[in-house]
C-alpha positions as a Markdown table, in Angstrom:
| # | Residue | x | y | z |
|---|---|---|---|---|
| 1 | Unk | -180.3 | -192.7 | -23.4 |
| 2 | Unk | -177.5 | -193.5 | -20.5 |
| 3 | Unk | -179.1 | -192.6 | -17.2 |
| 4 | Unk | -175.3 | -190.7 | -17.0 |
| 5 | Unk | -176.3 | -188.1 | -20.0 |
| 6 | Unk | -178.8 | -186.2 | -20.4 |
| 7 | Unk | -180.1 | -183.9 | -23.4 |
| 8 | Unk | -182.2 | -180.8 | -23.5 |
| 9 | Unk | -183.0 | -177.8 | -25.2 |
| 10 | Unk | -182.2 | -174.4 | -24.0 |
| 11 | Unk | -185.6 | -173.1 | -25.7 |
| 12 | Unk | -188.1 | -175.9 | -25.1 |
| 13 | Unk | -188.2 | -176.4 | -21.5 |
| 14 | Unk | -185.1 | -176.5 | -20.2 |
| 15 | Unk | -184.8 | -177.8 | -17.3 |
| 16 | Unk | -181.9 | -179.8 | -16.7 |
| 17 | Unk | -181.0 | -182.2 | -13.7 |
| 18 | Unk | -177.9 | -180.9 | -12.7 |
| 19 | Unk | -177.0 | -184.5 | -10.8 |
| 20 | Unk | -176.0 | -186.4 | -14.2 |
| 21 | Unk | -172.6 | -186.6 | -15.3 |
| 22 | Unk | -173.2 | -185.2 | -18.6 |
| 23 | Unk | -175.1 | -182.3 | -20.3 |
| 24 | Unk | -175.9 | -182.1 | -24.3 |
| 25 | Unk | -177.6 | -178.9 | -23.9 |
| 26 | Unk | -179.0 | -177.6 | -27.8 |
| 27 | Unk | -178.1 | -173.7 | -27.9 |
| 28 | Unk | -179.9 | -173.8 | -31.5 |
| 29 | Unk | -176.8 | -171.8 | -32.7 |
| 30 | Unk | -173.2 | -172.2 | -34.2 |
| 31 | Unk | -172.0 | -170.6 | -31.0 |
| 32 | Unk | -171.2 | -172.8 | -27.9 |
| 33 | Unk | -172.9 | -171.5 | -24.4 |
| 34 | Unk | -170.2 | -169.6 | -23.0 |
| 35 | Unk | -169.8 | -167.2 | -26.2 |
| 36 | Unk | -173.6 | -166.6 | -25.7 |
| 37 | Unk | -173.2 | -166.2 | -22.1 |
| 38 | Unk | -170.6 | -163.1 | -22.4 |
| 39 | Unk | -173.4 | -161.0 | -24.4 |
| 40 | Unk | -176.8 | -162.3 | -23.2 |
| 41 | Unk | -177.6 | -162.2 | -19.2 |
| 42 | Unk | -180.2 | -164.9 | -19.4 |
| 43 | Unk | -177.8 | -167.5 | -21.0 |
| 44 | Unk | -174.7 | -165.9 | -18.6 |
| 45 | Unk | -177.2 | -167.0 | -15.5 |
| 46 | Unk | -177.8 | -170.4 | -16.8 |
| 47 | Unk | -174.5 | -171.0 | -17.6 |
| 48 | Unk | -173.0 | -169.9 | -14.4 |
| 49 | Unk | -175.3 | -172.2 | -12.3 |
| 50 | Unk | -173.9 | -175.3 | -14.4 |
| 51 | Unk | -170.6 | -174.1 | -13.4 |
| 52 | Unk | -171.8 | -173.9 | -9.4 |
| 53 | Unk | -172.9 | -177.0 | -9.7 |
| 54 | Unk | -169.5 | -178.4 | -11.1 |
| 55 | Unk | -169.9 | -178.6 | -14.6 |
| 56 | Unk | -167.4 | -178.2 | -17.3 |
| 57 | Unk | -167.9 | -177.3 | -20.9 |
| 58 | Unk | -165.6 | -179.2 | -23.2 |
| 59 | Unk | -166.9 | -179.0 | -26.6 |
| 60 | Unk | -169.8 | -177.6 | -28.8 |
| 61 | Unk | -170.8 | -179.7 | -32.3 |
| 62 | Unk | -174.1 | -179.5 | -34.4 |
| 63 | Unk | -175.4 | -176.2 | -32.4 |
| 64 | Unk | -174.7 | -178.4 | -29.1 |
| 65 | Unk | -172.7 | -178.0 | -26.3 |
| 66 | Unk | -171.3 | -180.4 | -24.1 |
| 67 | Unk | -171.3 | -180.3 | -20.4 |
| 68 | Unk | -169.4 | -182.6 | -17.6 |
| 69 | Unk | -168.9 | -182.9 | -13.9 |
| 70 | Unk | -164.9 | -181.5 | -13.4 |
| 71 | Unk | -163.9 | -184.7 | -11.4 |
| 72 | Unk | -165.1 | -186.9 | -14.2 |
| 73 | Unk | -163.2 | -185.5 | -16.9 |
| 74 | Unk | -160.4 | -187.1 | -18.5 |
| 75 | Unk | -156.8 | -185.8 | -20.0 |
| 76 | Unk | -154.4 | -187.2 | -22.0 |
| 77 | Unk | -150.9 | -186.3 | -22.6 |
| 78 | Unk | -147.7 | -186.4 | -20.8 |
| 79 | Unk | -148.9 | -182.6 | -19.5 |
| 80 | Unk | -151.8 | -184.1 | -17.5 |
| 81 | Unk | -150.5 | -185.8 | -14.6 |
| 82 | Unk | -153.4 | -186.0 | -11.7 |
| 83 | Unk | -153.4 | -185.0 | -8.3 |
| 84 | Unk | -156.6 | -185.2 | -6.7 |
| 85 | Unk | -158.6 | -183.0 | -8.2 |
| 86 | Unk | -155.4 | -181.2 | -10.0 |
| 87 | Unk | -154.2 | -181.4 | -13.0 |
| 88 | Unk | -150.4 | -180.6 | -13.7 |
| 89 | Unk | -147.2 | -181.4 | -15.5 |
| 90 | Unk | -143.6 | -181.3 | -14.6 |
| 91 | Unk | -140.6 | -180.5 | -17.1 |
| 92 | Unk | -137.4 | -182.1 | -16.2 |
| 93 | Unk | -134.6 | -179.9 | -14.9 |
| 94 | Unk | -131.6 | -179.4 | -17.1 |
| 95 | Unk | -128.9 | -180.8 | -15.3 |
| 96 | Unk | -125.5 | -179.0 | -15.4 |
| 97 | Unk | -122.0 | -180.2 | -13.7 |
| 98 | Unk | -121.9 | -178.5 | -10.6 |
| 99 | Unk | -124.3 | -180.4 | -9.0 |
| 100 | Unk | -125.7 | -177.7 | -6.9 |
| 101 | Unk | -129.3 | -178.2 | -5.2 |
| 102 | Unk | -132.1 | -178.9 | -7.3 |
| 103 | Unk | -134.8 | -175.7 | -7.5 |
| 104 | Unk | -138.1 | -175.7 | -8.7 |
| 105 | Unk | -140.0 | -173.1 | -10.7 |
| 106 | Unk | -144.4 | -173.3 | -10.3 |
| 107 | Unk | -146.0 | -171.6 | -13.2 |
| 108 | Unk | -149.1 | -170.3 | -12.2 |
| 109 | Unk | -151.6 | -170.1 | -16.0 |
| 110 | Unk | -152.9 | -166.5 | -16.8 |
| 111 | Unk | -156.6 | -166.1 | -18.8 |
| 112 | Unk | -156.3 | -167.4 | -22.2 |
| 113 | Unk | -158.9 | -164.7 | -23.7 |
| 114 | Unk | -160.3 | -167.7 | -25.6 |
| 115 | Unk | -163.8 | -168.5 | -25.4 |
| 116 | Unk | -163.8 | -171.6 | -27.5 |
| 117 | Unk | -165.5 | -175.0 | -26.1 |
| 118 | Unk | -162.6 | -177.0 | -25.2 |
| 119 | Unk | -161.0 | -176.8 | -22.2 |
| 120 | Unk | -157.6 | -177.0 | -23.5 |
| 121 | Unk | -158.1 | -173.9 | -25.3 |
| 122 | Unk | -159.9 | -172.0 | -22.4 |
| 123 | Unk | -157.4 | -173.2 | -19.8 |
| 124 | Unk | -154.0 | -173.9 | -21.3 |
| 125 | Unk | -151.2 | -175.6 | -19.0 |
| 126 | Unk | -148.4 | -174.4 | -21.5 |
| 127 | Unk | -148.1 | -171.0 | -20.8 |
| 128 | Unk | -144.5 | -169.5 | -21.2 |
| 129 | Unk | -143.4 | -172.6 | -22.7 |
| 130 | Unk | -139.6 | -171.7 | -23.2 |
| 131 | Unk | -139.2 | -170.6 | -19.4 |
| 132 | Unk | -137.0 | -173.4 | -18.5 |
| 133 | Unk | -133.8 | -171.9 | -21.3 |
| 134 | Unk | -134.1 | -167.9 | -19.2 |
| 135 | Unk | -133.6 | -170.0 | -15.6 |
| 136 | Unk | -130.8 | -171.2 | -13.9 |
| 137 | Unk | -129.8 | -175.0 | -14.4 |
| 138 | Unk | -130.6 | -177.8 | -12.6 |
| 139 | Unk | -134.6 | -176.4 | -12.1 |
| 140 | Unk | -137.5 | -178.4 | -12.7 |
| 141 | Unk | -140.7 | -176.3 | -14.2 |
| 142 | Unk | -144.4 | -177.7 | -12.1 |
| 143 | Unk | -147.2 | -175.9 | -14.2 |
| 144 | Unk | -150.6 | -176.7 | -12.5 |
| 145 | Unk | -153.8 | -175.9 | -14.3 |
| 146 | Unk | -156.1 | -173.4 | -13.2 |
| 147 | Unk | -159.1 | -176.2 | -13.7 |
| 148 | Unk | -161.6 | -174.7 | -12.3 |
| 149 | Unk | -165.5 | -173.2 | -13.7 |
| 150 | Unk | -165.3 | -171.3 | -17.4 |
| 151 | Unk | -161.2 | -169.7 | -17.4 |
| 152 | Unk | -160.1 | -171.1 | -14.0 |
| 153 | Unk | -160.6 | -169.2 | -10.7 |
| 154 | Unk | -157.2 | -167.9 | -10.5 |
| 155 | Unk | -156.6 | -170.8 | -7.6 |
| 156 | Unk | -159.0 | -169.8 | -5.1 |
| 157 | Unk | -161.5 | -171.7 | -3.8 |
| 158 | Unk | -165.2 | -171.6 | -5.4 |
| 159 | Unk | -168.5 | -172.8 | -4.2 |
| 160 | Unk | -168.1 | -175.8 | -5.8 |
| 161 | Unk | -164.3 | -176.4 | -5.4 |
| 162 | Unk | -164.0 | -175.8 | -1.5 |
| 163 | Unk | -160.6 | -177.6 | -0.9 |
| 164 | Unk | -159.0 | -176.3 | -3.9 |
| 165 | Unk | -156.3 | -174.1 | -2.5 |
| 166 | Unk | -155.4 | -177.0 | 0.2 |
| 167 | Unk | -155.2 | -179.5 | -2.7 |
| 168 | Unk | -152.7 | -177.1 | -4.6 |
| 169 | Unk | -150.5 | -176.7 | -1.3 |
| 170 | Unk | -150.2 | -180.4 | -1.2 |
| 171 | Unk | -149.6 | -181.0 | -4.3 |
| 172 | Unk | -146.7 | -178.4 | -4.4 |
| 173 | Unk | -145.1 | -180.1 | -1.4 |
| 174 | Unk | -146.0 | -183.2 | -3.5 |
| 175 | Unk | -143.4 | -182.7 | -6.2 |
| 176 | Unk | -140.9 | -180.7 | -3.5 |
| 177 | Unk | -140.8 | -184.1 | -1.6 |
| 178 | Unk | -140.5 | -186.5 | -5.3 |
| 179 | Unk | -137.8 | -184.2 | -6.5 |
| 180 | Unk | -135.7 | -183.6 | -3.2 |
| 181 | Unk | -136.2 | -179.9 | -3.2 |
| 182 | Unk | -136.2 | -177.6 | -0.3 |
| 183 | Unk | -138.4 | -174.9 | 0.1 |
| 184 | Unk | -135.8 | -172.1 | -0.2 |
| 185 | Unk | -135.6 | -173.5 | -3.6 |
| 186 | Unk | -138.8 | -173.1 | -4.8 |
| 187 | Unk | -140.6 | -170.0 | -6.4 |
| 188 | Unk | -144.3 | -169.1 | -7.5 |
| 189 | Unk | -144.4 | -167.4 | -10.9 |
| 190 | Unk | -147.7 | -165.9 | -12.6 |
| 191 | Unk | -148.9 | -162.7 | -14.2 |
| 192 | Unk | -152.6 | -161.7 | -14.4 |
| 193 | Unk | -154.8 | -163.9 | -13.1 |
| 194 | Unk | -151.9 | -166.5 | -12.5 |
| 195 | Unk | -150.1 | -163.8 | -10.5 |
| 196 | Unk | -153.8 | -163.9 | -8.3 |
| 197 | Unk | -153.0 | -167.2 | -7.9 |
| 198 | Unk | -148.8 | -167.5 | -7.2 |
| 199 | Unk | -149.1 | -164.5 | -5.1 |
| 200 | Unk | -151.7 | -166.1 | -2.6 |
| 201 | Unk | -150.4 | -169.0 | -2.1 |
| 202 | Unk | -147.0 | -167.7 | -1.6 |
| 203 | Unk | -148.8 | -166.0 | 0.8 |
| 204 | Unk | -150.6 | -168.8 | 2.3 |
| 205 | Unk | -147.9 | -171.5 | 2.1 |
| 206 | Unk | -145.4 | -169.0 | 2.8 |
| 207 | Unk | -143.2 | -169.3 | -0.7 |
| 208 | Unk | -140.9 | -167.0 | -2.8 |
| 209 | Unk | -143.0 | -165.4 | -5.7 |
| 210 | Unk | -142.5 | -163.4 | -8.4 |
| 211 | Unk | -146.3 | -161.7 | -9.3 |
| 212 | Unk | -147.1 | -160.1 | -12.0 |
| 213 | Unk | -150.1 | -157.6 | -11.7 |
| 214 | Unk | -152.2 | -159.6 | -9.7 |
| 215 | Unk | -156.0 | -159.2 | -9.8 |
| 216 | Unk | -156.7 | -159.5 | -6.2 |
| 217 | Unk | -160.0 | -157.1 | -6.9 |
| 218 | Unk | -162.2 | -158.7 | -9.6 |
| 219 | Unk | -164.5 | -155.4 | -8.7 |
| 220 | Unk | -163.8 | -153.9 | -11.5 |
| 221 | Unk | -163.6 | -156.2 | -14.8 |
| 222 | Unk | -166.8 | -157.1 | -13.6 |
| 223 | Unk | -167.7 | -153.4 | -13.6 |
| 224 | Unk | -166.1 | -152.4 | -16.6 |
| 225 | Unk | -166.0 | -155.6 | -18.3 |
| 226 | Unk | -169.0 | -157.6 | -17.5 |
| 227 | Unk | -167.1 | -160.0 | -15.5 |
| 228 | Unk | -165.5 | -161.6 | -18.0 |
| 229 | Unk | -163.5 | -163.7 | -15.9 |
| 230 | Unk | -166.8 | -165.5 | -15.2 |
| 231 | Unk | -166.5 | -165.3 | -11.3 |
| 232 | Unk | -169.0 | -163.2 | -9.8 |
| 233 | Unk | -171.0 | -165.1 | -7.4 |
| 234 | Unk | -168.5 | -168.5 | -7.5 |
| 235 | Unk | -165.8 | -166.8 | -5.8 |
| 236 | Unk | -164.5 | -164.6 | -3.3 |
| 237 | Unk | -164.2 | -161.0 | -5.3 |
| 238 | Unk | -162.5 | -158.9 | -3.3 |
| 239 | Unk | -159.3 | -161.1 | -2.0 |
| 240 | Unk | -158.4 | -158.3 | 0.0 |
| 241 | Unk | -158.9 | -158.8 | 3.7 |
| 242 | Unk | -158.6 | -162.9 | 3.3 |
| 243 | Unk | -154.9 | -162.3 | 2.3 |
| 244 | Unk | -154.3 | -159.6 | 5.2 |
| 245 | Unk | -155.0 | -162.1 | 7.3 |
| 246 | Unk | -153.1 | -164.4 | 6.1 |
| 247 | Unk | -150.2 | -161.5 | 6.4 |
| 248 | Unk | -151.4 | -160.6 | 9.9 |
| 249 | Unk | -151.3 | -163.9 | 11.1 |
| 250 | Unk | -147.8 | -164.8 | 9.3 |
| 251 | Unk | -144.5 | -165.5 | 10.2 |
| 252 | Unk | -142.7 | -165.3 | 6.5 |
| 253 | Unk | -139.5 | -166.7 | 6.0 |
| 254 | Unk | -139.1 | -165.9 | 2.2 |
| 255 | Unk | -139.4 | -163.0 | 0.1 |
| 256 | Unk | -142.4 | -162.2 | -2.0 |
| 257 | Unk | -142.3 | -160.1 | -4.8 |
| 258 | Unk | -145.1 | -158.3 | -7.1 |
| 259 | Unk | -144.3 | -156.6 | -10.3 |
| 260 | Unk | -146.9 | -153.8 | -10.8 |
| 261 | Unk | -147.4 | -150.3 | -12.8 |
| 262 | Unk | -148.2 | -147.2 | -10.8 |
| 263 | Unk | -149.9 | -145.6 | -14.1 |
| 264 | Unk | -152.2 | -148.5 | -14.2 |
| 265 | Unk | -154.5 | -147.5 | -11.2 |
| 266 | Unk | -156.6 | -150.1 | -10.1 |
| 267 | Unk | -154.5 | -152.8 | -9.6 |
| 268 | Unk | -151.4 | -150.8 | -8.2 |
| 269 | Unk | -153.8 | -149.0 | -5.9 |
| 270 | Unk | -155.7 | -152.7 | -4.5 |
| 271 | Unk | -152.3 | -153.4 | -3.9 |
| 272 | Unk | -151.9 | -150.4 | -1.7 |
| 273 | Unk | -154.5 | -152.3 | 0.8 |
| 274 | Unk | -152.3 | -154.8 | 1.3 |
| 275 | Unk | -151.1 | -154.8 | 4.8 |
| 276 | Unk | -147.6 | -153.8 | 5.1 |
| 277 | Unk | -145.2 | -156.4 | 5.6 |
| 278 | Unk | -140.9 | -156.7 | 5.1 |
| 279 | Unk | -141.1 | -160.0 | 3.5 |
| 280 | Unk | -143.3 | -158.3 | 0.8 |
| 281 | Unk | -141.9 | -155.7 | -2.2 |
| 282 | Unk | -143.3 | -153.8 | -5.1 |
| 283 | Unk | -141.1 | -153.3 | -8.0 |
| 284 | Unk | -142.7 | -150.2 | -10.5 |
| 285 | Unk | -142.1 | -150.9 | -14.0 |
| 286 | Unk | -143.0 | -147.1 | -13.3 |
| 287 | Unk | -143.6 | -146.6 | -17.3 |
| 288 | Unk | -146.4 | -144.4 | -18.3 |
| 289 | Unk | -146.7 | -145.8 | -21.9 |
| 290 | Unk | -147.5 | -149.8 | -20.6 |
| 291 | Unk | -151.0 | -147.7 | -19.4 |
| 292 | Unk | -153.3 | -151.3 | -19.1 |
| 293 | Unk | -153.3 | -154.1 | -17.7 |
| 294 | Unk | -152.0 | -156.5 | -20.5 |
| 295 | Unk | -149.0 | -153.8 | -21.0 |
| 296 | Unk | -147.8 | -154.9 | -17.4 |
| 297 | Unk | -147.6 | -158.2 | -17.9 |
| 298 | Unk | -146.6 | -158.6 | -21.3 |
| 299 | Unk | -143.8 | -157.7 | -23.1 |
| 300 | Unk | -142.7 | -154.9 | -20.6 |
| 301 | Unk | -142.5 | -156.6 | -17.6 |
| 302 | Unk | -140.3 | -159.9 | -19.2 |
| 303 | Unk | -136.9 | -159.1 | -17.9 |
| 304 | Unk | -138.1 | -157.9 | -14.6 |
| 305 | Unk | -139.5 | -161.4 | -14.2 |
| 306 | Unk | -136.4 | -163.2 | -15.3 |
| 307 | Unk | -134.0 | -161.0 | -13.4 |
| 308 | Unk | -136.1 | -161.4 | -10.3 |
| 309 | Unk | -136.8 | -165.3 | -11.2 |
| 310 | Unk | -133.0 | -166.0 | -11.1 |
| 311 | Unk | -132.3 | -163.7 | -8.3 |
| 312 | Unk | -135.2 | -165.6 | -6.3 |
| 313 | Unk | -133.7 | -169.1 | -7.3 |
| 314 | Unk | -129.5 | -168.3 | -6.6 |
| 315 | Unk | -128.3 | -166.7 | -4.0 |
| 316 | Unk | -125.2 | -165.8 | -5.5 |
| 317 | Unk | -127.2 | -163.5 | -7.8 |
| 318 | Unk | -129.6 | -162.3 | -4.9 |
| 319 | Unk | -126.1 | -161.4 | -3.0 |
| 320 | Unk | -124.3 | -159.9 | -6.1 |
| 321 | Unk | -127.2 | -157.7 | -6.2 |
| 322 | Unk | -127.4 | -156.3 | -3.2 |
C-alpha cells in the first residue's frame, strides 16, 4: 500500500489519518458517503471533518468511496484552467465590427442538488451554458468553480480554505489584465448560492453585479433543511455583519444589483439587514406565485437578469433606460 493512500473501514475501526493524500474509506453500501451523510448524523459528522481537513470526494465504486486533498486533485478539459487554488474557464468573446471595448461577464455556479460522487457532478462549471448568445458582443464569459468542501462554499472562505476569496479577487483581475478589460466593463452574475458568491465580492472588490436571491443567511436551510449545503461549522453562516462592513467601510464606484422576491420571506427580509447604501438596489420580481426559493431564481427571474446584464455591460442601454 502507497504511504500516499490509505484504506479503512467506516465500521471496523475507523480511524483514518487525515495527513494522507488519499482516503478509500469502505461505507459497506451502494451509496457513496455524502448521500449517507444527508440522512444519518454520525456519517454527516465524519464526513464533514474530512472536508475540514481538506478532503474532496470524487468517486464511490465497489461500496467505496474515494477521498483526496483539494490541492492535489487534477482536471482535464479546456474548462479547467488553474489558478492557484482555482479552477476556471474562459469562453471567447464574439467579436462584432464596431470594435467597441471588450467586457467581461463572471459566472458565479449555483448548487447542483446532485449528491453523486464526482465532483463534476456536485460542482458543475457549465452553468447557464448559452449565456454568451443573450449578451452584448464583444464579451468574454470567466466561470470559476465554486471548488470548495461537498457543493462549494458559495466563495467564502472556510476553515480549510482561508485565502479563498483573495485568490478569486486575483484571479478576476487575472483575466481583466489578459483580456484588456477595464473594470467598468466587468459584471458578477449568480443566482442562489452563486448569487452568495457574485454579490460579495462585488461587494468586496467593488464590481457591478447582478444577484439573484442570494443566501447570505444559511440559518435557515440548516434549520429547515438539515443544512444541506453542508456548511455549518466550515463557514461563516450568517454573512451579514462581514458584508456591512465591507459596505461601511466602502467607497463604491459601480452599481450592484440583487434580484429578490418580497413573498419569499427569508431571503428578502436578510436582505433588509443589509446596510443601506446608493450603489446598492433591489429589484422585486414582486410575484406572489414564484413563492420559494428556486421560483426566484429560475424561470421567473431570466429576463430580469438579461435586461439588467446588458444594461450593466452598455451604457447606451443603461442611458436609454433611464
Amino acid at each position: 500500500m502507497s504511504e500516499d493512500v490509505q484504506f479503512v473501514d467506516f465500521l471496523d475501526d475507523y480511524d483514518p489519518d487525515l495527513t494522507v493524500n488519499k482516503l478509500r474509506i469502505n461505507m459497506h453500501s451502494e451509496k457513496n458517503m455524502l448521500q449517507i451523510a444527508v440522512v444519518n448524523e454520525t456519517v454527516n459528522k465524519e464526513f464533514k471533518r474530512l472536508m475540514a481537513n481538506d478532503y474532496i470526494l470524487g468517486e464511490h465504486m465497489n461500496e467505496t468511496s474515494y477521498f483526496q486533498k483539494r490541492k492535489t486533485f487534477s482536471f482535464s478539459g479546456s474548462d479547467y484552467q488553474v489558478y492557484k487554488d482555482l479552477r476556471y474557464g474562459v469562453q471567447d468573446k464574439i467579436a462584432q465590427r464596431s470594435h467597441k471595448e471588450d467586457k467581461m461577464v463572471v459566472v458565479f455556479n449555483h448548487f447542483s442538488g446532485s449528491f453523486s460522487a464526482r465532483l463534476k457532478e456536485r460542482m458543475p462549471n457549465d452553468i447557464w451554458p448559452d449565456i454568451q448568445k443573450n449578451l452584448i458582443k464583444d464579451t468574454y464569459v470567466l466561470r470559476i468553480m465554486d471548488y470548495n468542501l461537498s457543493h462549494g462554499s458559495s466563495y467564502i472562505n472556510t476553515v480549510n480554505f482561508s485565502n479563498y476569496e483573495e485568490q478569486i479577487q486575483e484571479l478576476i483581475v487575472k483575466i481583466m489584465e489578459e483580456k484588456n478589460i477595464k473594470k467598468e466593463n466587468v459584471v458578477l452574475w449568480g443566482s442562489s448560492k452563486g448569487a452568495t458568491g457574485a454579490f460579495y465580492h462585488a461587494i468586496f472588490g467593488d464590481y457591478k453585479v447582478v444577484a439573484i436571491d442570494p443566501i447570505l443567511d444559511e440559518g435557515q436551510y440548516i434549520k429547515s433543511k438539515n443544512d444541506i449545503h453542508f456548511l455549518n461549522g466550515l463557514r461563516d453562516i450568517d454573512l451579514v455583519p462581514k458584508i456591512n462592513n465591507l459596505i461601511e467601510n466602502s467607497g463604491f464606484k459601480f452599481k450592484k444589483i440583487v434580484i429578490t422576491n418580497s413573498h419569499f420571506s427569508f431571503n428578502y427580509e436578510t436582505l433588509q439587514r443589509l446596510s443601506k447604501n446608493n450603489f446598492i438596489s433591489t429589484v422585486d420580481i414582486d410575484m406572489p406565485n414564484a413563492y420559494d426559493h428556486l421560483n426566484v431564481v429560475g424561470y421567473n427571474s431570466k429576463i430580469h437578469s438579461l435586461t439588467l446584464l446588458n444594461a450593466s455591460l452598455d451604457e447606451s442601454i443603461a442611458n436609454a433606460l433611464k
